[in-house]
Phi, psi and omega in degrees: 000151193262126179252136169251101170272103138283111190185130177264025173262099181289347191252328184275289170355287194302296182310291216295299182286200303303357168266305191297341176282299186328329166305337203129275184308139187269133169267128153253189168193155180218138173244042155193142163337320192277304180306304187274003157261355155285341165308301174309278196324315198285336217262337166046039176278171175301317142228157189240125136284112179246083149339155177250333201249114170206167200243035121199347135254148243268166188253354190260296172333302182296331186299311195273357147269339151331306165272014181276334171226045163208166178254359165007065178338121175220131195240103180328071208246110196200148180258012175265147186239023187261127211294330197276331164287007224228312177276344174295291169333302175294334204267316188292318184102049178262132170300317189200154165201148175226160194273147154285132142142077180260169174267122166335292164345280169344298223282307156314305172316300191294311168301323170281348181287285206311304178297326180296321172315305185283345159298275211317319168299298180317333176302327171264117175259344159206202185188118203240121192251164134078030197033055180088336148027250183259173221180098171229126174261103169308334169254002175264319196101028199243131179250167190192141222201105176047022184092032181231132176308125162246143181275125189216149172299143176300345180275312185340295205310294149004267204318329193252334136272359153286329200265354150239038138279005195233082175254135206130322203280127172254125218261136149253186198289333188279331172289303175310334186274344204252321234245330175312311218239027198017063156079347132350194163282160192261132159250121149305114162135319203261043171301296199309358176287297173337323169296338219253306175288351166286309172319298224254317185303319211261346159279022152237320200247331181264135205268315178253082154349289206253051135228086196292153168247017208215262190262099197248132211258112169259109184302120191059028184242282166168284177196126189234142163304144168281312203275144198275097181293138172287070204326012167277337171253016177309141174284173165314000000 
């Protein structure tokens, strides 16, 4: 698999590939923003290790054209430790992110945690509840709702394919905050955001919010999928 190293710290670059080569994974590397986004297009990697701090547009910046046209995994690499830059980076569409000073090990984990997700994901390329009900098609991202396209925020999105890859399975706010942030670091205090992002999922995807047939609430626990996978699609 194609590794993309962004970071203009030249020493932290050499360590990471030579733990990621050891590994396995082909390295590429860019030590400024504009070069790694011509990079990503010619280069179609799996994943990007994204510095924040670069000298010349910004690693939040690159993060936010990346993603308009690619889902890339991208794991978030910054010496700022102030919590709200730290939820800004996930919000943006960073996969996972870690602070400096770290361990190269770490760094190799979080990468291989982050690729097995998406392996694992791809393997269900879709997914049909409810007699046709809901429709989440995984590899476009795309969701349909009683045969109609509906639009959901990349945290929505989350929320509702992770829970309904697991369906049954019950999420609390604080597991549901970690599935946001794919497992990633945990911020404390901002469980009560997940209701909010529940609220606006279940007005898009639910024919009554409040009696969902989807994201069903277990009172004092938290939240489960509802919905009845269709055996002609059960996944793989």
């Amino acid at each position: 698999m194609k590794i993309l190293l962004v970071d203009d710290e030249k020493r932290i670059t050499e360590v990471l590939e030579a733990y990621l080569v050891r590994e396995g994974y082909e390295i590429y590397s860019s030590d400024n923003g504009l070069d790694a986004l011509k990079k990503v297009k010619l280069l179609s990697p799996d994943l990007i290790i994204l510095d924040l701090m670069l000298p010349d547009i910004s690693g939040e910046e690159v993060c936010r054209l990346v993603r308009k046209e690619s889902d890339v995994p991208i794991l978030m690499l910054t010496a700022k430790s102030v919590e709200d830059d730290r939820i800004n980076g996930i919000v943006i569409g960073a996969d996972d992110y870690l602070t400096k000073p770290f361990s190269p090990r770490e760094v190799v984990v979080r990468v291989q945690a982050i690729l097995r997700r998406v392996k694992k994901t791809e393997k269900t390329e879709r997914l049909v509840f409810n007699s046709k009900k809901l429709v989440i098609d995984l590899m476009k991202k795309e969701v349909n709702v009683s045969g109609l396209d509906v639009t959901l925020t990349p945290i929505e999105y989350k929320l509702l394919t992770n829970m309904a890859l697991n369906p049954g399975r019950v999420y609390s706010r604080t597991d549901l905050l970690e599935k946001i942030q794919d497992e990633g670091m945990f911020y404390e205090g901002y469980e009560r955001s997940v209701d909010t992002h529940i609220k606006n999922l279940r007005k898009k995807i639910e024919i009554d919010s409040r009696q969902p047939d989807f994201i069903v609430t277990v009172f004092g626990m938290g939240y489960k999928f509802g919905g009845v996978l269709d055996a002609a699609n059960a996944p793989v």
